[in-house]
Legacy VTK file of the C-alpha trace (Angstrom):
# vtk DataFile Version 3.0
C-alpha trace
ASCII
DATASET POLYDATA
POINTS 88 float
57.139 21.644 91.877
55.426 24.473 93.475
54.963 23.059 96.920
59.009 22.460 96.700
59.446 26.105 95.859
57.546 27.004 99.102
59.914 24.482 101.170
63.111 25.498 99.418
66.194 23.593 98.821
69.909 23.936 100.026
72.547 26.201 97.754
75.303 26.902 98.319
74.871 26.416 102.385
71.953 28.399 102.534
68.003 27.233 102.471
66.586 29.002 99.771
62.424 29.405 99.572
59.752 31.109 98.664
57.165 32.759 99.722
54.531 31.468 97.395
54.822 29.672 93.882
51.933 29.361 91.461
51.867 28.984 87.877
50.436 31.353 85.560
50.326 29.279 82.652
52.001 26.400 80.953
53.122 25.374 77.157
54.582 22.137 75.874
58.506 22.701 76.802
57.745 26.010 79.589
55.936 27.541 81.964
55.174 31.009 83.704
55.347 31.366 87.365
55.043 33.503 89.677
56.803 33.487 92.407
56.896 36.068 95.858
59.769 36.093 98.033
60.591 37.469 101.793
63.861 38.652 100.425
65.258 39.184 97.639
69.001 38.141 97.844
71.035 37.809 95.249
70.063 35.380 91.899
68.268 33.446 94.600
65.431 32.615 92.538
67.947 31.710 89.565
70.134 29.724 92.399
66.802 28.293 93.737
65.184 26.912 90.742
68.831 25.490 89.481
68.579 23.498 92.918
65.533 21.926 91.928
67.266 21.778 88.204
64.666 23.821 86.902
66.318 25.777 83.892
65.362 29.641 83.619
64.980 30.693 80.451
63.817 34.856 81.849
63.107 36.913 84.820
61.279 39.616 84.926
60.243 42.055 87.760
57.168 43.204 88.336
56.699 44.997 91.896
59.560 45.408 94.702
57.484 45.050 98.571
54.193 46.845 97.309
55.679 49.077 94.696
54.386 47.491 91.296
56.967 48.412 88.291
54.083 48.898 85.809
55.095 50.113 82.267
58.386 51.416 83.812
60.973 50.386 80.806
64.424 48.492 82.079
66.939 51.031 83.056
63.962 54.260 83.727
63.589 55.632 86.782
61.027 57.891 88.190
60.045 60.086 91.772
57.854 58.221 93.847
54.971 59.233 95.242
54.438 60.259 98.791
51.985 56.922 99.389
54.795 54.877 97.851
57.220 56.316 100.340
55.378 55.669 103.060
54.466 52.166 102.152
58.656 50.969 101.770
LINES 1 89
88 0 1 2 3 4 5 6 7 8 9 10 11 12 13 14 15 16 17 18 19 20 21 22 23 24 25 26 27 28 29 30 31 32 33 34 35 36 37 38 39 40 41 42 43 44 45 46 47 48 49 50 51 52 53 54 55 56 57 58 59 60 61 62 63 64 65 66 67 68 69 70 71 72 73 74 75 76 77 78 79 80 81 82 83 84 85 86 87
């Protein structure tokens, strides 16, 4: 499953992949992965996992390029840095 992640699969007319897969840890029905893409368009990891018919039951974001969200709550904001500027 994660090596297909890595070579994508066809939606919609587009090849969807990404970057890296790997899985953080698994139960009896689910599983937590991680996975990095190039770009984020949009739903694409939603769009790519239903391609594989892989059912999502949550996302959740953790770091945009090399920006990690930390303990930022949904729907905060907050200034960034002059190191995290420079870095995007």
């Amino acid at each position: 499953m994660l090596a297909a992640l890595e070579r994508g699969a066809p939606s919609n007319g587009e090849h969807l992949k990404a970057r890296s897969a790997r899985c953080l840890r698994t139960g009896d029905k689910n599983a937590w992965l991680e996975i990095v893409l190039d770009e984020g368009r949009n739903r694409q990891i939603r769009r790519l996992l239903e391609a594989l018919d892989v059912s999502v039951l949550r996302l959740v974001r953790v770091a945009i390029g090399a920006l990690t969200l930390g303990a930022l709550a949904k729907g905060r904001w907050r200034m960034l840095t002059q190191k995290e500027m420079d870095s995007l």
